[in-house]
C-alpha positions as CSV (number, residue, x, y, z in Angstrom):
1,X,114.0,11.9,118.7
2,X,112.0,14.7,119.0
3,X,113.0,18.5,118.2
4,X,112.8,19.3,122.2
5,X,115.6,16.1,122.6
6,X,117.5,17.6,120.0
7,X,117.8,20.7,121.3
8,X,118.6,20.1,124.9
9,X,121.4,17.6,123.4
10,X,122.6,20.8,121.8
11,X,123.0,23.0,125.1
12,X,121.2,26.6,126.1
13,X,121.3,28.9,123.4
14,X,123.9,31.6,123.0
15,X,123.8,35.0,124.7
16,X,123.5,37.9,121.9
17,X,126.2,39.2,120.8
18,X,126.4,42.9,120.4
19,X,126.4,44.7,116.9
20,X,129.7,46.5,116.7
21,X,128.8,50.3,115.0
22,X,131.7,50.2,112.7
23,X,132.0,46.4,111.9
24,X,134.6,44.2,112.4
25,X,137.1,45.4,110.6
26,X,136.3,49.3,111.7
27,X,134.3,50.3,108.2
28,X,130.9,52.3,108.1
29,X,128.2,49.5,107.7
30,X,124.7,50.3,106.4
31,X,122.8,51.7,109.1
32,X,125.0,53.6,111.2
33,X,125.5,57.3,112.3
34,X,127.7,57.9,109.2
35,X,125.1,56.7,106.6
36,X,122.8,58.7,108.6
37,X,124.9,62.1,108.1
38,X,124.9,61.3,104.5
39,X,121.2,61.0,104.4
40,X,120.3,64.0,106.0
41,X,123.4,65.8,103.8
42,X,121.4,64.7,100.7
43,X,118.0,65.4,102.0
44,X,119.2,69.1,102.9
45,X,120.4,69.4,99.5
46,X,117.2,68.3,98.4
47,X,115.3,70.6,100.7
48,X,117.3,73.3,99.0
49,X,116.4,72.8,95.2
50,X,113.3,74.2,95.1
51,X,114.6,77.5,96.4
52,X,117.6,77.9,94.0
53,X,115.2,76.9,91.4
54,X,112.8,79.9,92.4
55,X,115.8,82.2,93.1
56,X,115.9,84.2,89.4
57,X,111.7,84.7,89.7
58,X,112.7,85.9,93.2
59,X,115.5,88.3,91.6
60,X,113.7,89.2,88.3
61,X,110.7,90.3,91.0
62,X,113.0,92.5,93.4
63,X,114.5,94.2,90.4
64,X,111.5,95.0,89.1
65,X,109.0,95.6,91.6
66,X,111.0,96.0,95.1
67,X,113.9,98.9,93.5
68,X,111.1,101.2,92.2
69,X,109.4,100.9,95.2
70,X,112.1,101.7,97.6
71,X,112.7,104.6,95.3
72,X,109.6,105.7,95.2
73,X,108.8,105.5,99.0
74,X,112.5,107.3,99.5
75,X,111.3,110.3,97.1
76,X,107.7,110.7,98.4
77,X,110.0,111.8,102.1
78,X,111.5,114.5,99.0
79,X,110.9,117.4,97.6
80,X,112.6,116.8,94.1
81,X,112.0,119.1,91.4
82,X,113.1,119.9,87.9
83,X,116.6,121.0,88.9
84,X,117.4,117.7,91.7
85,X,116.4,115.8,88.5
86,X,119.0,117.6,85.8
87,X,121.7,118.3,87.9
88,X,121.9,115.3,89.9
89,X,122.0,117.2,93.6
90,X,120.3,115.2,96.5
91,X,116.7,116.4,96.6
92,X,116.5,118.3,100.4
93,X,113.9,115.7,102.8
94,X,110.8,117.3,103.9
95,X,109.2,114.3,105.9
96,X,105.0,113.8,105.7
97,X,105.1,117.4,104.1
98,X,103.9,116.1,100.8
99,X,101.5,113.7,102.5
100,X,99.9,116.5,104.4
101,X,99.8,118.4,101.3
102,X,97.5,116.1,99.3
103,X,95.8,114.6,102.0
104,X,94.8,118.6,102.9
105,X,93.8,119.2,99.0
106,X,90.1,118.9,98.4
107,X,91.0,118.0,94.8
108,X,93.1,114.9,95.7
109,X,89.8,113.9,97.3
110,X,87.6,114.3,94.1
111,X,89.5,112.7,92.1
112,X,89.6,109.3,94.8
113,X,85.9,109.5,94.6
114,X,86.0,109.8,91.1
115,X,88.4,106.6,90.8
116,X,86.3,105.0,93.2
117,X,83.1,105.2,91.5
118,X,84.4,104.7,87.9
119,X,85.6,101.2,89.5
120,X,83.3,100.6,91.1
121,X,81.0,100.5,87.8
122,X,83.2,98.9,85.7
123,X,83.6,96.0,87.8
124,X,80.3,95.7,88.2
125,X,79.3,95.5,85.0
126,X,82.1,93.1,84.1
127,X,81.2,90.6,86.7
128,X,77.5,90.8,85.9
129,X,77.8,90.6,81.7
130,X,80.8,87.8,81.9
131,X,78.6,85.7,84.5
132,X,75.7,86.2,82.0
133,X,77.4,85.0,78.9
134,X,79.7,82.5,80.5
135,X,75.9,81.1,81.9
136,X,74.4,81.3,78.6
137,X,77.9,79.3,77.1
138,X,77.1,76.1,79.2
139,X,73.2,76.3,77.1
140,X,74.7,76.5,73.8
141,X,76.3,74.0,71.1
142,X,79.6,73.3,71.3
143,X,80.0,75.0,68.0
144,X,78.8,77.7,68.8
145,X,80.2,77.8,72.1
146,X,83.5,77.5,70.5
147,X,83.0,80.5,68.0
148,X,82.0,82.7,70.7
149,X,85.4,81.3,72.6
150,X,87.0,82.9,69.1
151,X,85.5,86.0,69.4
152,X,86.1,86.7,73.2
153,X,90.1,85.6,72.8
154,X,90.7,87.7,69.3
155,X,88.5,90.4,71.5
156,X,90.9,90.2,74.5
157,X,94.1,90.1,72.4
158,X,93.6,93.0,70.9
159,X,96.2,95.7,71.2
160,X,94.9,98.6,73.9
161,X,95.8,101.5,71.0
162,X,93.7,99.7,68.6
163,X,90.5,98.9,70.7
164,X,90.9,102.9,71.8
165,X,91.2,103.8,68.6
166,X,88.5,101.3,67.4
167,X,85.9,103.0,70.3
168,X,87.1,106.8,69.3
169,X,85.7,106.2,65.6
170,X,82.4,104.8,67.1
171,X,82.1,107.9,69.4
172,X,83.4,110.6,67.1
173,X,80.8,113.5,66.8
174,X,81.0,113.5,62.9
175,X,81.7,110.2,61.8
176,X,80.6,108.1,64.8
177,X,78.4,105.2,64.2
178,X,77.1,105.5,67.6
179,X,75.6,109.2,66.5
180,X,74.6,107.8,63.5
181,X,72.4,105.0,64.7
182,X,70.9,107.5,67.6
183,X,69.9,109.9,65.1
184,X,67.8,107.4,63.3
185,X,65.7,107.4,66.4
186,X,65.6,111.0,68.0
187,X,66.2,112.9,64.9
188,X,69.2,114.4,62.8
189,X,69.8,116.8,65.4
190,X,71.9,114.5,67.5
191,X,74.3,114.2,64.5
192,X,77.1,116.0,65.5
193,X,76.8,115.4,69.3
194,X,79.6,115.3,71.2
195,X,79.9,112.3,74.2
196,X,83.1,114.2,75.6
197,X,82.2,117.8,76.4
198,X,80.4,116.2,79.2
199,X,82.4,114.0,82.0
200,X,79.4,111.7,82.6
201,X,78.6,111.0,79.0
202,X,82.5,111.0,78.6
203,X,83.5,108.0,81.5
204,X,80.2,106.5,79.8
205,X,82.2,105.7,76.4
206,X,85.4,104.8,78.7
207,X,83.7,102.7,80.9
208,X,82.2,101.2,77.9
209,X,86.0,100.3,76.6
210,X,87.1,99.0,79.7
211,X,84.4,96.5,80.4
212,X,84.8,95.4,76.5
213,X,88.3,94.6,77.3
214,X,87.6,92.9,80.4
215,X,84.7,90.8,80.1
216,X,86.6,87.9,77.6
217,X,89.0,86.8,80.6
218,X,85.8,87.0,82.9
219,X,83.5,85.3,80.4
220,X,86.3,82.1,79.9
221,X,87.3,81.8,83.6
222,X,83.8,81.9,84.9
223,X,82.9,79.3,82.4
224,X,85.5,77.0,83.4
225,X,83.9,77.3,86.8
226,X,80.5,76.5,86.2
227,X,81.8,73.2,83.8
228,X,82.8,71.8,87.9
229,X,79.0,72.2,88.6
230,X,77.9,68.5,88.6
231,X,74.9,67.8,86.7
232,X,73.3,65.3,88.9
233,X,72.9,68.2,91.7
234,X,71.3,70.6,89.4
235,X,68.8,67.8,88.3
236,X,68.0,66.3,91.8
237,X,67.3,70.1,92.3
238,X,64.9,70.3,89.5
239,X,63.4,67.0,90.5
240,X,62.7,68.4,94.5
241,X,60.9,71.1,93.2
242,X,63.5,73.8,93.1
243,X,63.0,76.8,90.3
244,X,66.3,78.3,88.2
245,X,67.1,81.1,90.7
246,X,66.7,78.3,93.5
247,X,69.4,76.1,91.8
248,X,71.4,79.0,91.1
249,X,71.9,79.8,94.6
250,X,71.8,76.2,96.7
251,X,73.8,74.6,93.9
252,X,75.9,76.3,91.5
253,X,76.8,79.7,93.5
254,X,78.9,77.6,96.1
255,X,80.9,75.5,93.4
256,X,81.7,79.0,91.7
257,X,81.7,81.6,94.3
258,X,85.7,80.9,95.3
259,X,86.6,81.7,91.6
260,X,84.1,84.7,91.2
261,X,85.8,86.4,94.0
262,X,89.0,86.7,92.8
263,X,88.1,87.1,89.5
264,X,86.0,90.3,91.1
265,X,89.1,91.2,93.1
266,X,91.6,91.0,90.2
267,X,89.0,93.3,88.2
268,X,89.4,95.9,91.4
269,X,92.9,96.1,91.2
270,X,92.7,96.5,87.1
271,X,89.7,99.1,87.0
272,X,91.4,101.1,89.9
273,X,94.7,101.8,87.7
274,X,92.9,102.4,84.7
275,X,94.9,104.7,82.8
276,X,95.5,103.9,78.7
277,X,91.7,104.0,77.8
278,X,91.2,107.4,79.2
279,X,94.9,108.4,78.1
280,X,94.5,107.6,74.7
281,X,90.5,108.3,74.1
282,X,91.1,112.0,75.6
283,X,94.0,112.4,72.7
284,X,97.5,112.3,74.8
285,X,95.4,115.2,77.1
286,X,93.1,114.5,79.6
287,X,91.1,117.3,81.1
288,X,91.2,117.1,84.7
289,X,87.6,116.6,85.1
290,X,88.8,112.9,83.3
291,X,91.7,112.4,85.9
292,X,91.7,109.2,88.8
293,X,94.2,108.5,90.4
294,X,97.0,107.0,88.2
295,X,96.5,110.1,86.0
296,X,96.4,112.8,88.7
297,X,99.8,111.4,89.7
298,X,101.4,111.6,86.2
299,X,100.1,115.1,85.6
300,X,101.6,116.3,89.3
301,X,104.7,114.7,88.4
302,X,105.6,115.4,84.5
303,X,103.0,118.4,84.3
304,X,103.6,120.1,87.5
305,X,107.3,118.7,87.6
306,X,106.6,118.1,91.4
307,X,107.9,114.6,91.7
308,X,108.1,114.1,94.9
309,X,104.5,114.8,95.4
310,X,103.7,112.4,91.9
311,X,105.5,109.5,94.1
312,X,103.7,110.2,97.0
313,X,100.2,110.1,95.3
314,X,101.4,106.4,94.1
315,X,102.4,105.7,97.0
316,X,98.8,105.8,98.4
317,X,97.2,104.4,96.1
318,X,100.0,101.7,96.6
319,X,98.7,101.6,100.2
320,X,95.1,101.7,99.2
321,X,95.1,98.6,97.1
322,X,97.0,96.4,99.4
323,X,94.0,95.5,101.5
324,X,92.6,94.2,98.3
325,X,95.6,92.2,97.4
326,X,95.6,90.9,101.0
327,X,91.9,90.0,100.6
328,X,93.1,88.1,97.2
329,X,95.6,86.3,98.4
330,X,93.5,85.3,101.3
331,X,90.5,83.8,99.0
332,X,93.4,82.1,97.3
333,X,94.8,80.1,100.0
334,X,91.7,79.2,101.1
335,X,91.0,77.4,97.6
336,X,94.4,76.2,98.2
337,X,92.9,74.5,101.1
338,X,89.9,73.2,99.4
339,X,91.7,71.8,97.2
């Protein structure tokens, strides 16, 4: 007998039957609309994990960063003064009056300029000496590449009053080394000279502190970048003919360039609110020739006791370094996407 015979002794096959949703005896079985509401219940609480998780960042942030904002945008529209401050009274509103004020003051002005320029500098300098050393790290032995590591991180921790204090020895008019080593080649007469009694020579020594602080942190993170460079381009490079400015700029500019933006953007937003080195080198009272920004709006606030008009001077620069934060965080999900 063959398997056809024994299958058409057995009759036509049975109609299906169809799967009843609850089971026979009216319980959830696997597969059903029930497990499926428990799935997505456990999925949602999944979904929602991550955000409790971030929640106290999301808290600690808003206390810190969101309440003195909304204060100060809410007393910039002020006019508080010394008595709104000790007695406690509501300070009277007065719109885009202190706006129009320093936006009408020529001094305001001058001292943007000033800011501008002093950053400008300072991150230029930065960029250019940390690309230079972090270039001549990837030359060097690892020995020495780790001592100089050494240097840069003890450099970069150093306390701000310290380095200040460090940097107002080297440029003290009696006792500076700086003097001291000039005088050995233009004559004893520059004993005695004093860097500060011109602003120029003055923002010379503090641009000098800022970029000493600043160049570590450029130095190791541009030096991380260029260990990604792969090796095999750079010699097929050399092989085709190319000279070392050619394979700096077909081959190792593009792997580094995302991470020498930011780093130049961060440096911006630093050098812009530069206030401790000049604070502290101009001894607790800077001259106003010596004020940017950050310190024009302290003196107008505590100096003047016009608060309102302190807060509203932060409140542009506020506004003024937002198109470079938008610009960072812009480059940064675009190595996001990269990577």
């Amino acid at each position: 007998m063959t398997a056809a015979d024994t299958q058409e002794a057995a009759g036509p096959p049975a109609p299906p039957v169809p799967r009843d949703p609850k089971g026979t005896d009216g319980r959830p079985t696997p597969g059903n609309g029930t497990a499926g509401t428990t799935g997505k219940r456990r999925r949602k609480k999944g979904e929602l994990l991550p955000f409790l998780l971030i929640l106290p960042a999301i808290v600690a942030i808003a206390a810190v960063y969101a309440f003195p904002l909304t204060k100060t945008v809410i007393m910039s529209f002020q006019d508080m003064g010394r008595r709104e401050l000790w007695t406690g009274e509501s300070p009277p509103w007065v719109g885009f009056e202190q706006f129009t004020n320093i936006l009408g003051d020529s001094e305001f002005w001058s001292v943007t300029g000033r800011t501008v320029l002093f950053m400008a500098v300072c991150v230029g300098l930065t960029m250019a000496i940390g690309l230079l050393v972090a270039m001549m790290m990837t030359r060097l032995s690892t020995w020495v590449r780790l001592t100089l590591t050494a240097a840069l991180i003890a450099a970069w921790s150093m306390p701000l009053m310290v380095a200040a204090s460090i940097f107002r020895w080297l440029s003290d008019s009696d006792y500076g080394l700086l003097n001291t080593l000039i005088a050995k080649v233009v004559g004893e007469e520059f004993l005695g000279h004093n860097w500060f009694l011109d602003p120029w020579q003055g923002f010379a020594i503090i641009t000098l502190l800022v970029v000493w602080g600043a160049v570590p942190f450029v130095v190791i993170t541009l030096y991380a970048a260029l260990t990604q460079v792969p090796r095999e381009l750079e010699e097929a490079a050399a092989l085709d003919g190319a000279n070392v400015r050619g394979i700096f700029h077909y081959v190792t500019w593009p792997v580094i360039r995302p991470v020498f933006v930011m780093v130049t953007t961060l440096s911006v937003i630093w050098d812009f609110n530069v206030f401790g080195q000049i604070w502290l080198l101009r001894g607790n009272k800077p001259e106003p020739e010596y004020e940017t920004l950050g310190l024009y709006s302290f003196s107008k606030a505590f100096e003047s006791t016009s608060f309102s008009q302190g807060t509203a001077i932060a409140l542009i620069t506020v506004l003024l370094l937002s198109g470079v934060a938008v610009f960072y965080l812009r480059q940064l999900m675009k190595t996001g996407e990269v990577e």
